[in-house]
N, C-alpha and C positions, 0 to 999 in steps of 0.2 A: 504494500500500500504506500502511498505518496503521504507528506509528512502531512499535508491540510488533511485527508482522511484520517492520520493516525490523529492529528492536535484537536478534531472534529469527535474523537472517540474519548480521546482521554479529559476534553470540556477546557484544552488550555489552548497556548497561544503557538503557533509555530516557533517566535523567539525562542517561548521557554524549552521546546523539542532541539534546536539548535545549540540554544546554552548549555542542555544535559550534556548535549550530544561532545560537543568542546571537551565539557570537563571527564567525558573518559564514562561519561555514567550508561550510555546506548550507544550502538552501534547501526549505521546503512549502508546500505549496499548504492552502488552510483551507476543509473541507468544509462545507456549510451548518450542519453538526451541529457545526460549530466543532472540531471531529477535525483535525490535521497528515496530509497526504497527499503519499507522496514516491513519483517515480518512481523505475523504477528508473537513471536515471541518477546519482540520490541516494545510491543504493546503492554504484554504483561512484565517484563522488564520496569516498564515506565510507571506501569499503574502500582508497582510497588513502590520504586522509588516516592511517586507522589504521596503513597500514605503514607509512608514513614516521614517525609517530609511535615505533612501535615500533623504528624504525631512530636512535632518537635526536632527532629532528629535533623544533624547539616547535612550539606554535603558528603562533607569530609567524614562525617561519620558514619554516613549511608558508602560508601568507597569503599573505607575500610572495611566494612560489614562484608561487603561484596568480593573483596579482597582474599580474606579470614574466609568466605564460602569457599574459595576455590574454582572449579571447572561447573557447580551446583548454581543453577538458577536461582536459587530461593536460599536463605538458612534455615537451617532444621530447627522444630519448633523451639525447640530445650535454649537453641541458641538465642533464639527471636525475645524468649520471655527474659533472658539473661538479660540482654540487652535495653527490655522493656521495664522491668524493675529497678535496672542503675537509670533510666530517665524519670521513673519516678523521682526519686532521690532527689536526680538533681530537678526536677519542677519542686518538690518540699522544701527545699534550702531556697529556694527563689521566691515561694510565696513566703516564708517565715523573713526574708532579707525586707520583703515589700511590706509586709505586714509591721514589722520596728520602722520600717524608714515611715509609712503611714503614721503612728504612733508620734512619731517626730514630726512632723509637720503637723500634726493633732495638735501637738505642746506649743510648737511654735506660732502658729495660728492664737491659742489662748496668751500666750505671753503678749503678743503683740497687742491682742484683741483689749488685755489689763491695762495697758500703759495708758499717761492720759495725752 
């Protein structure tokens, strides 16, 4: 399929199928007509990338993931939830950082709000 059918599948932009494509995340094939042609394994390639993406997870961390699989399309469940429970983590150190920094500017708001 041509990347407007694949970027038409996956609900994104051609850019963003170019930009993966750059940083090493998909791969095409290059029709005589010089057109990008992806399977659909590309497909499902992408559509993982994007939920992990949308689960928090970078680039670089989805690479490496991909990496660490080897010659495997996918990682193995055992490995996914590994993966899924240290981004927990780091989202609870991120709302507990946002939640004192709130706190702080709660104070500082009233401080201000005191003075005459």
């Amino acid at each position: 399929m041509r990347i407007g059918e694949l970027a038409n599948r996956l609900g994104v932009a051609t850019s963003k199928i170019r930009f993966l494509e750059a940083k090493g995340l998909v791969r095409s094939t290059r029709r005589p007509s010089k057109y990008r042609e992806y399977d659909e394994g590309a497909f499902e390639h992408l559509e993982f990338v994007l939920q992990a993406q949308s689960l928090g997870f970078t680039l670089d961390e989805i690479s490496r993931a991909l990496v660490e699989a080897g010659g495997r399309k996918r990682l193995r469940c055992h490995e996914m939830v590994r993966r899924l429970n240290a981004k927990l983590e780091e989202i609870d150190v991120h709302i507990a950082q946002t939640r004192a920094l709130r706190r702080r500017v709660v104070r500082m708001i009233a401080h201000l709000e005191s003075r005459p």
